[in-house]
N, C-alpha and C positions, 0 to 999 in steps of 0.2 A: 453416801453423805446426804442426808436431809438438805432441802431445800434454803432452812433459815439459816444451818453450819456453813454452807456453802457460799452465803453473801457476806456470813461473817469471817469464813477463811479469803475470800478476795480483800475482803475491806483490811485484810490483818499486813495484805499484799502490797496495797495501795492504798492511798485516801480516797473518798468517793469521789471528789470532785477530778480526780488526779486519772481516777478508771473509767470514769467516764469521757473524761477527754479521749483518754484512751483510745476506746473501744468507737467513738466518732469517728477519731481518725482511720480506724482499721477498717472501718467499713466501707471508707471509700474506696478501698484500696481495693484493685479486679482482681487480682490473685487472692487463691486462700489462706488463710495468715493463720495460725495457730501456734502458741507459746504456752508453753509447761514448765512448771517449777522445778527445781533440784528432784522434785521426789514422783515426778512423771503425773502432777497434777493440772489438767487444761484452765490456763489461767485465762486465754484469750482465742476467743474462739469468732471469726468473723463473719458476716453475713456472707460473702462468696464461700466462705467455706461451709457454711450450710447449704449453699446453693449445690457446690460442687458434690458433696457426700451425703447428703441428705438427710444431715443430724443439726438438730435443732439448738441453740445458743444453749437454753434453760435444760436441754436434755446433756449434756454434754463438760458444761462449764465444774468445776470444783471436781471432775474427776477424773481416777485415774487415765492416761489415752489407751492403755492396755485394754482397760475394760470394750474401748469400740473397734482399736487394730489390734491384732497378732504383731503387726511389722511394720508400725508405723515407723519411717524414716528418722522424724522429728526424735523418738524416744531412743534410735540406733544412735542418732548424734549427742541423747545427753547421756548417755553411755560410755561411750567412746571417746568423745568430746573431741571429737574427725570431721571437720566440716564437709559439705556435700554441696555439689555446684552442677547443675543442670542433668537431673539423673533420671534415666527410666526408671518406674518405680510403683508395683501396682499394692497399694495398699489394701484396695475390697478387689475381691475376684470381681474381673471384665471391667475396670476400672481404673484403667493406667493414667497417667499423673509424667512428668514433669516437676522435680522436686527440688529444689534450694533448702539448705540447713546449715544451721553453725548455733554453735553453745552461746552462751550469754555469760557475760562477766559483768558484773558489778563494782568496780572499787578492787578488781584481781580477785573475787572472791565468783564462784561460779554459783550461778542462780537457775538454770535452767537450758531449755534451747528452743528455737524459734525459725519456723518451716514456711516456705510459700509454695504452693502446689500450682500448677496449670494443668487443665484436662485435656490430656494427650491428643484426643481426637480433634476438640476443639482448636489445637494449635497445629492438627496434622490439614486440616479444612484451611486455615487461616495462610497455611505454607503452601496451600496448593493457590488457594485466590490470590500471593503474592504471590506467585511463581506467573501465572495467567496475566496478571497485571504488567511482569517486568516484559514477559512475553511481547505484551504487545507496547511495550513502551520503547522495546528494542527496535520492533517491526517501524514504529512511527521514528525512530532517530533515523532507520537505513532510508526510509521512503522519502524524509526532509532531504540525508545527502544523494538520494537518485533522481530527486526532482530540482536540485539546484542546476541551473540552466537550462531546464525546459518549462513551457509557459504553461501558467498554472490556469490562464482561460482563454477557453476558445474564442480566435479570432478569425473577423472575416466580414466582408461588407456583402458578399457577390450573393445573386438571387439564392444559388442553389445553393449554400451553404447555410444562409438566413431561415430559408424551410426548415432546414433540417436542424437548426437550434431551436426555431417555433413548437418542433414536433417534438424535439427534448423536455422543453417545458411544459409542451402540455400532458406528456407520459411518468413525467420525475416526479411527484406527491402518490402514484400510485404503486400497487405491488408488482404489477406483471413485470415477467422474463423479459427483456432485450436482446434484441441482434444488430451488433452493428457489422455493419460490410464494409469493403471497399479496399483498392489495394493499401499495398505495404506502405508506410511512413506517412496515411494522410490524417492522424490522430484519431484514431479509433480511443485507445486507453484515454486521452484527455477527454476525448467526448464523455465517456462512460465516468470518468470521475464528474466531471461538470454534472451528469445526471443525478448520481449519486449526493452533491454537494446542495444540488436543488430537490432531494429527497425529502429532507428533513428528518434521516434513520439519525441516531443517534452512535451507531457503534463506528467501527472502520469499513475505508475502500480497502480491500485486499486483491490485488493484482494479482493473478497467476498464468505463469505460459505451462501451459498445457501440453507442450514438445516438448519441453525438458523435464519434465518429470517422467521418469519410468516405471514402467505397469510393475513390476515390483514392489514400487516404494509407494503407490498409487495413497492407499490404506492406511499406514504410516504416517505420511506427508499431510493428508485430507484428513482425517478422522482424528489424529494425534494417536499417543500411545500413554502407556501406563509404566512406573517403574519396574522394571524388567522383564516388558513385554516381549524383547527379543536381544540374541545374543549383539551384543553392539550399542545396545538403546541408551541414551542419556539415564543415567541414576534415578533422577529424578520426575521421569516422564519427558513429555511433550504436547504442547496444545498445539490440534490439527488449525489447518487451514478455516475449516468449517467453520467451528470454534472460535477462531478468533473472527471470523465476520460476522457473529450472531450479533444480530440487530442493526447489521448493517452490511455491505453490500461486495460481494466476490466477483472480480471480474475475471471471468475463464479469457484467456488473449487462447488465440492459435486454437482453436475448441475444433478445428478441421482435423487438426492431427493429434489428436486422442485416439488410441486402441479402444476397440469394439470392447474388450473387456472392461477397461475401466469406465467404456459409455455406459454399460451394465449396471454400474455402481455406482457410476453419476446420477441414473435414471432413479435407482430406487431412494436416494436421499433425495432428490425433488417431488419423490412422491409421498414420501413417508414422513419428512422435514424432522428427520433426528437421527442421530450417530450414534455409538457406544465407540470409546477410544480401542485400540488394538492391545489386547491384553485385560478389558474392561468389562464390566458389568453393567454399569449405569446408564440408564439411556439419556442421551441430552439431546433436550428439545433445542430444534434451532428456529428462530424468526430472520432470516436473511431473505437482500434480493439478491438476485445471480441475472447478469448481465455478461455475454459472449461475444467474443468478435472472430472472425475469420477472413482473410482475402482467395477462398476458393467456395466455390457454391457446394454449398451443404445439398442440394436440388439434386443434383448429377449424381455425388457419391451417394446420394440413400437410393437412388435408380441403380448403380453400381454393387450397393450392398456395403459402402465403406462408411457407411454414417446409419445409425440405428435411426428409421423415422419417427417411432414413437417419441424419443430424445429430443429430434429437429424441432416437433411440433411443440414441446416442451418448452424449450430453449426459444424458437422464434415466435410469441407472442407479435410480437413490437419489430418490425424491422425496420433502422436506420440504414441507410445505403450511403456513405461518405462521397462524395466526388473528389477525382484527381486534381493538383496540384495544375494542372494543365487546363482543368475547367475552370479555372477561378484565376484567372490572368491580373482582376482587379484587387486581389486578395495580396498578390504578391507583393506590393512597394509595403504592406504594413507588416509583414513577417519582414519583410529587410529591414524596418523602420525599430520595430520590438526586440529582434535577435541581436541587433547594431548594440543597444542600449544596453541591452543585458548583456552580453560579452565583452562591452567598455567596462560596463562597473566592475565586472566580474575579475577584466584582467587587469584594472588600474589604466586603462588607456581612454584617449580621448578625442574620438572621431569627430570630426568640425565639418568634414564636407566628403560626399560623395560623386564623383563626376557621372553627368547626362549618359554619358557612353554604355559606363559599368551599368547603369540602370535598365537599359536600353536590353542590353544582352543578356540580364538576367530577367530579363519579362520576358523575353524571346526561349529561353530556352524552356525546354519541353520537361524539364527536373521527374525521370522516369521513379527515382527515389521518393519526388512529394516534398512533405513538410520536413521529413527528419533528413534528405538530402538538401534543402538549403540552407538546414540549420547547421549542419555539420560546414557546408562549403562559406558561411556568414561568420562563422566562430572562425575555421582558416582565416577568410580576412581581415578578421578584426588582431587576432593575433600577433599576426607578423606584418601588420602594417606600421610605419617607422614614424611616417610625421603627420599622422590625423587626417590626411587626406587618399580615400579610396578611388585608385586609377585601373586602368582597361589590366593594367600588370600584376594587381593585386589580385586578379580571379585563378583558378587553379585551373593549370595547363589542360588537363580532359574537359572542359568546358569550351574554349579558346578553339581548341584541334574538332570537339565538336560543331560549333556556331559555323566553323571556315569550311568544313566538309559542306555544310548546308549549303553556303554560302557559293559552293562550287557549282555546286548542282543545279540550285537556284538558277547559275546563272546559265550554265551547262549543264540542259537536264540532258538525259539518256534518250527521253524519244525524242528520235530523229525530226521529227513534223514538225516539233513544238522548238527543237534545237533551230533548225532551220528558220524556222519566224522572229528567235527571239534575237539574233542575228544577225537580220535582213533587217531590227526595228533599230538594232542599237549602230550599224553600217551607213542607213540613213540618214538620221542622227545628226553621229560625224560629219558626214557630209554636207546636207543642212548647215551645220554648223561653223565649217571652213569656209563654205562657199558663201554665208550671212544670208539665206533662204534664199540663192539664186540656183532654181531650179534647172535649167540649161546646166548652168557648171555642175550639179552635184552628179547628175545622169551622166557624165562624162566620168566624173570620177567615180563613177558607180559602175561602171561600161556597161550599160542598159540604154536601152529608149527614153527620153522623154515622157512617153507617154506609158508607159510601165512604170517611171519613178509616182507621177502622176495616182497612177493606178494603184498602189501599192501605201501611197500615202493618205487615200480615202480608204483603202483596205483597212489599216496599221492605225486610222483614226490620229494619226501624227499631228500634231499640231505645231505652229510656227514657231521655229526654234529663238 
């Protein structure tokens, strides 16, 4: 059909002003939109659809679709007149599509039918960036309910702990590796998120314990997988560890008890910085930081041969060393102060007063746990306390039984020498004290000399009772 037949067979279709609108409207439209008459003539052919097939408005318009598909969908539905509802569908070889179709009726009178195509790949790209997205939208809902009731920033007034947030800030805008040390429960992860929040990465903190993942599943878990990389595997894939921290920052917890093998495979994606998922061809470049923590010296086992040293020196750029719960004595009333408050709101209760005592015994105890043992023993008492007032009876029995052992000892050490003095100070005392510092009667009630109570009270540095 000539070019001038073919403006006059649309016009015979529609009014100019009518096809025009038209043809406006369809172009905005992201899908490819083509509509053929009764007699399989392309009456509306839209810019996406040029885009997608790569046939031209003016090459295409007033004719047959036969002439450009063998098997175009659109021409099986005005056939048929069988609608079609989200169909694999490869009209041009290597070419698959995504096809919607249904006939066209007029006034009950049948006019044609009308197809919107998507390009398969572009929507199989699109299912995989949502898939990654919910991925990690999932990851950010479990991490909101794993961080409700633990404190989201580092607290602490005491020298040593002030350094070492000094030294956070001034290594947090840069890329180097991290190590943090120091035992169990004294906030190594919070440290490493604080770092990570004063980065300015844009992506996610991704926390992982390193003990519970097994060298099996190492590759898997890290890397991600592809659909149907292995018997078992999600349908749809999986985005690795790695993956979801690119552009932002994987904290390895426990990095001491990682298998030499999986060190192996640690080492070569810090040196290589990109994955291919497990079942995968693609290489994906990763931009992440990787910051590690452990409470055993990495030193010892690479001497041992239980820690790769190439890995260590990898990994330990930057070493933070945390101090115990024990070093930081001043630290302790504001973690009772912060835990108190957050396990009131938390469990509707309303703490009004803490007695001297309770205070007393918890600055004194030695909390071998750290920060996650008094937070655990601050949530007990905030729980099960009845009327807003915390007493010596609100602390948990292993507490109580530990302070009074001390307490015995203290008073009653074991060496004999020191038993003996402490004794003879607290004998005197007494004494001193019945007698109203008359030294004659206390020596009597002491059955000693005089001059030995004498002797003993410039010894003992005793002063007048």
């Amino acid at each position: 059909m000539e070019d001038g037949h073919k403006e006059l067979y649309i016009k015979e279709k529609f009014n100019n002003i009518g096809y025009m609108m038209l043809k406006s409207i369809t172009d905005c439209i992201y899908e490819a939109v083509c509509v053929i008459d009764e007699h399989g003539i392309v009456i509306v052919w839209n810019k996406s659809a040029e885009k997608l097939y790569n046939i031209a408005y003016e090459k295409i318009i007033g004719r047959n679709i036969e002439n450009f598909f063998d098997d175009a969908m659109v021409n099986n539905v005005r056939k048929t007149g069988v609608p079609i509802e989200n169909k694999y569908h490869c009209p041009l070889k290597n070419h698959p599509v995504l096809a919607n179709s249904m006939p066209l009726y007029i006034e009950n009178v049948f006019r044609g039918a009308v197809s919107t195509d998507r390009d398969f790949e572009e929507l199989s790209r699109l299912y995989s960036e949502l898939e990654n997205a919910n991925s990690k939208l999932i990851f950010l809902e479990n991490q909101v309910k794993k961080n409700l009731g633990i404190f989201g920033n580092i607290i602490g007034k005491s020298s040593s702990i002030v350094k070492k947030i000094d030294m956070a800030r001034q290594i947090a805008p840069t890329n180097s590796s991290v190590m943090i040390t120091g035992e169990s429960g004294t906030g190594k992860e919070v440290f490493a998120k604080g770092i990570h929040e004063l980065s300015g990465r844009k992506g996610l903190f991704v926390p992982v314990n390193c003990s519970a993942i097994p060298s099996e599943l190492f590759e898997s878990e890290f890397f991600g997988y592809c659909s149907g990389a292995f018997t078992g595997a999600n349908r749809k894939g999986k985005i690795g560890i790695f993956e979801l921290a690119n552009e932002g920052t994987v904290f390895l917890d426990e990095i001491g008890d990682m298998p030499l093998s999986m060190q192996a495979k640690l080492l070569r994606v810090l040196q290589e910085r990109e994955i291919v998922r497990v079942g995968g061809e693609k290489s994906i470049k990763l931009n992440l930081r990787v910051i590690s923590a452990t409470n055993k010296s990495l030193q010892e086992m690479v001497k041992i041969n239980k820690f790769r040293e190439d890995l260590y020196y990898r990994l330990n750029v930057v070493e933070i060393n945390l101090p115990p719960l024990r070093d930081r004595k001043e630290d302790i009333p504001l973690f009772i102060d912060h835990f108190i408050k957050e396990f009131s709101a938390k469990n509707s209760k309303n703490i009004i007063k803490i007695h001297g005592e309770v205070m007393n015994i918890l600055n004194q105890y030695k909390w071998p746990g750290n920060i996650r043992e008094l937070m655990n023993v601050i949530e007990h008492i905030v729980v099960t306390n009845k009327n807003g007032i915390i007493q010596k009876n609100s602390i948990p029995e292993y507490i109580l039984l530990h302070m009074k052992e001390n307490e015995f000892f203290k008073e009653y050490p074991l060496d004999l020498t020191r038993a003996i003095r402490e004794l003879e100070i607290e004998n005197i005392k007494k004494a001193l004290k019945i007698t109203k510092n008359n030294k004659s009667k206390a020596a009597k009630l002491l059955n000693i000399p005089r001059g030995t109570l004498y002797h003993k009270i410039d010894e003992y540095k005793i002063k007048k009772i």
